[in-house]
C-alpha positions in Angstrom: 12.4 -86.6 -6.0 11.7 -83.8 -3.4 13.9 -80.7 -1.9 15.1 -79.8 0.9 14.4 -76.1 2.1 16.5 -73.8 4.2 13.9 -71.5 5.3 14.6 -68.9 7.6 13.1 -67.2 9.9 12.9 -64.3 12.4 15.1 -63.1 15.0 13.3 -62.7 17.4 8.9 -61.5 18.0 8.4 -59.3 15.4 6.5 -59.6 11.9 7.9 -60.9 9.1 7.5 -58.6 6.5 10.9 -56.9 6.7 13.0 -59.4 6.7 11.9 -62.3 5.3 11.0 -62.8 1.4 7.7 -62.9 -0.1 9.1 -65.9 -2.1 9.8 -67.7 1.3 5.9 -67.5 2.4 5.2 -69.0 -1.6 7.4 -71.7 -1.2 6.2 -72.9 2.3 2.4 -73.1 1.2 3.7 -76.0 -1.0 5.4 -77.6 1.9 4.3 -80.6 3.9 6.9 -81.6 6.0 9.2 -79.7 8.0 12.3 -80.4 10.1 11.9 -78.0 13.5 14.0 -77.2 16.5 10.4 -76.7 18.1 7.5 -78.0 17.0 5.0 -75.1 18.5 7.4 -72.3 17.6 7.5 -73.3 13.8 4.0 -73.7 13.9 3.0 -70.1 15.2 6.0 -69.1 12.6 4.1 -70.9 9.8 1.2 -68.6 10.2 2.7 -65.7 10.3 4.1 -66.4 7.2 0.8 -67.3 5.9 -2.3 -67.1 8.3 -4.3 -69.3 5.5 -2.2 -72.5 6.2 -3.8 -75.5 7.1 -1.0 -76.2 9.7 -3.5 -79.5 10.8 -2.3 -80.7 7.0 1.0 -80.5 8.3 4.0 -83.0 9.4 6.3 -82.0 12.1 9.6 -84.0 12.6 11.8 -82.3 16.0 15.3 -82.1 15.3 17.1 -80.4 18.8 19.9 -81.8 21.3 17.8 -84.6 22.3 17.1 -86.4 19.4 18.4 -89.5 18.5 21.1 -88.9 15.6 20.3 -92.2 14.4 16.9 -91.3 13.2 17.5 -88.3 11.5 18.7 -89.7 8.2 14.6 -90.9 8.3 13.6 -87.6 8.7 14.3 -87.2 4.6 12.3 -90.2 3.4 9.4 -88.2 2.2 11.4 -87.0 -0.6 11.5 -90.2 -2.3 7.8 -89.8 -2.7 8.3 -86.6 -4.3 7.6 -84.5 -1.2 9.8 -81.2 -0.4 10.8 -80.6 3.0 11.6 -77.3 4.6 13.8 -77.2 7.9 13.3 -74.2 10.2 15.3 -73.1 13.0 14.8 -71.5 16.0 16.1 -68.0 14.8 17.9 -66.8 11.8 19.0 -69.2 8.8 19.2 -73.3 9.3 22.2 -75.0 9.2 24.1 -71.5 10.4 24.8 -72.9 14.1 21.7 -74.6 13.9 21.3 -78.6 13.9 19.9 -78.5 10.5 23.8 -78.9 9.5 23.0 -82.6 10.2 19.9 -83.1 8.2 21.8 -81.0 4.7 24.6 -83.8 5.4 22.8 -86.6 4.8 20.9 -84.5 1.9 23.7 -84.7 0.4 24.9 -88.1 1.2 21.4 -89.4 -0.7 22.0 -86.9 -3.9 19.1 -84.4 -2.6 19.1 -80.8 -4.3 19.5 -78.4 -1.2 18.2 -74.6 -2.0 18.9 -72.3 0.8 16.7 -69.4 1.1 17.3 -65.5 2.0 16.8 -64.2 5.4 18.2 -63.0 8.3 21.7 -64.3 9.7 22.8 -62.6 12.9 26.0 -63.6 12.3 26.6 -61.8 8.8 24.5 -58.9 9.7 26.5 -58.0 12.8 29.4 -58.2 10.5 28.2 -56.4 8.1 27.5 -53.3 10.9 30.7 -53.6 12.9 33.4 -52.3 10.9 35.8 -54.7 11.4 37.4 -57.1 8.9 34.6 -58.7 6.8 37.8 -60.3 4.2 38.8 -62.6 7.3 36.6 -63.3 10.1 35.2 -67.2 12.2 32.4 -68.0 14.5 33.0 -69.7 17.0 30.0 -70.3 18.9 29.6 -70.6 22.6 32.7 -70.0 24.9 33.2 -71.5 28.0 30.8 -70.5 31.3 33.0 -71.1 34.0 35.3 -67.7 34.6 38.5 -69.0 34.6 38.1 -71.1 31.6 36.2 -68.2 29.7 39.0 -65.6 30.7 41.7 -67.8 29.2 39.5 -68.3 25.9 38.9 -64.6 25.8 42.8 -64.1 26.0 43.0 -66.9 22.9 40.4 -65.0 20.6 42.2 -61.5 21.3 45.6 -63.4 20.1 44.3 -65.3 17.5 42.3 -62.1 16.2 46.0 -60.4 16.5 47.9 -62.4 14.9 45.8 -63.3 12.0 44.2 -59.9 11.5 40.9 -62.4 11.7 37.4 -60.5 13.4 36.2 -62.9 15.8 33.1 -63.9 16.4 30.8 -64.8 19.4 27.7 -65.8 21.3 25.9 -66.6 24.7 22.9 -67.4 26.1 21.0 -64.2 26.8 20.5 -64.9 30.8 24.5 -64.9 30.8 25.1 -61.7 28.5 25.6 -59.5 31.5 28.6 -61.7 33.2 30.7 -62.1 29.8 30.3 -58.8 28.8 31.5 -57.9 32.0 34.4 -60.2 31.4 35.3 -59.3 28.1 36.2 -55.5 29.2 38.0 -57.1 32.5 39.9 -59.3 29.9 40.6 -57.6 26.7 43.2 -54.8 25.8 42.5 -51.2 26.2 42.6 -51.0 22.6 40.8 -53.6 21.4 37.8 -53.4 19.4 34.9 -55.0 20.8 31.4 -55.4 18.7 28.3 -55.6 21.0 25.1 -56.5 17.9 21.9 -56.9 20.2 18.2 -57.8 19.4 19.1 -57.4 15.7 16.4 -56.3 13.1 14.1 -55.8 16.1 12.9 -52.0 17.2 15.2 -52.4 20.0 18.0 -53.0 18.3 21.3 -51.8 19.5 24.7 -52.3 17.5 27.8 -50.7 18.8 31.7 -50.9 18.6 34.1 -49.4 20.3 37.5 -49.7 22.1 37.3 -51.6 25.1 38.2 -48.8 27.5 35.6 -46.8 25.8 33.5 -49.6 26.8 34.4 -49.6 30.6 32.8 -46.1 30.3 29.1 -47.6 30.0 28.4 -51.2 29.9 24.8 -51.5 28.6 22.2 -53.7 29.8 22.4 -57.2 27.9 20.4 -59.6 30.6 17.7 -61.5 28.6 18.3 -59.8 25.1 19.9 -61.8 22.1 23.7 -60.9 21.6 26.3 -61.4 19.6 29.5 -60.3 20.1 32.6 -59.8 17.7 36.2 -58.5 18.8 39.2 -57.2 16.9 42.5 -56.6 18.3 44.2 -53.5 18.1 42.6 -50.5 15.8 
């Protein structure tokens, strides 16, 4: 029986070598089949890893918000044949906000060995350059787009992170960066910590914290550039 591979991959456009493991690109040229968000973004991501690849040799299954959920237990049939299977995500590490989640369920409904692989999580590594609590911390994902439904869950993360001493963390869709930003130093307390991690492990990288009236200072220019956001009350 096959594997199932969690490979990662980049960020964002930049080269691989950095931040993703030599033993990743070994692994992958014994790979056939592959799980994807995108089909033409893993592809030009397989080369990179390895510009020999016969990526013609290859079989692509799409795995995004419109596929039918009642085919993707199919998607691991290969590996009854003996075939490994890698999944690859848009950015970052599979399964991590990612719907690869759905695909390492049923891996381990059938009894199929799942070996995540090292690379680049956006959520860890703007933990990691925050300096706020790493011992208790949750993602949350998305929070809500319209303004008086987002100011009200922005008011719900600063108590939560309060009263549990818990970091709490964040994302948006880079187009609407600028408008939550802007609400999150409307929103928040004066003294609240406020994380801004942007186009991580790229050369524009920008990672920041401080207060939120420190913040109100300079607000920096998000619009189109991969975020993540983290906040901790108080100091």
């Amino acid at each position: 029986m096959g594997n199932l591979y969690l490979i990662p991959t980049t960020l964002g456009d930049s080269g691989t070598a950095h931040v993703i493991p030599t033993e990743v690109s070994e692994i992958v040229k014994n790979i056939k089949y592959f799980i994807v968000e995108n089909i033409r973004t893993a592809r030009r991501y397989l080369r990179k890893l390895d510009p020999l690849l016969n990526i013609d040799e290859l079989h692509f299954f799409e795995l995004n918000q419109h596929t039918d959920s009642h085919i993707v237990d199919g998607y691991l049939n290969p590996v009854k044949d003996g075939f490994d299977i890698g999944i690859i995500s848009e950015a970052g590490c599979p399964g991590v906000a990612d719907p690869g989640a759905e695909v390492v369920k049923y891996a381990h409904i059938r009894q199929i060995r799942v070996i995540p692989l090292v690379g680049p999580s956006s959520i860890l590594l703007s933990l990691m350059a925050s300096g706020m609590n790493g011992q208790n911390f949750a993602f949350i994902g998305y929070i809500p787009v319209k303004h008086d439904e987002r100011t009200k869950a922005i008011k719900d993360i600063e108590r939560k992170s309060a009263m549990d001493n818990q970091t709490q963390i964040f994302i948006e869709a880079p187009y609407r960066n600028s408008p939550l930003i802007n609400d999150l130093i409307k929103t928040l307390g004066d003294q609240t910590r406020l994380c801004v991690a942007c186009d991580l492990t790229l050369e524009t990288e920008f990672i920041k914290t401080q207060t939120v009236s420190q913040w109100r200072k300079e607000v920096p220019d998000l619009n189109k550039r991969p975020a993540i956001f983290l906040v901790q009350a108080g100091i």
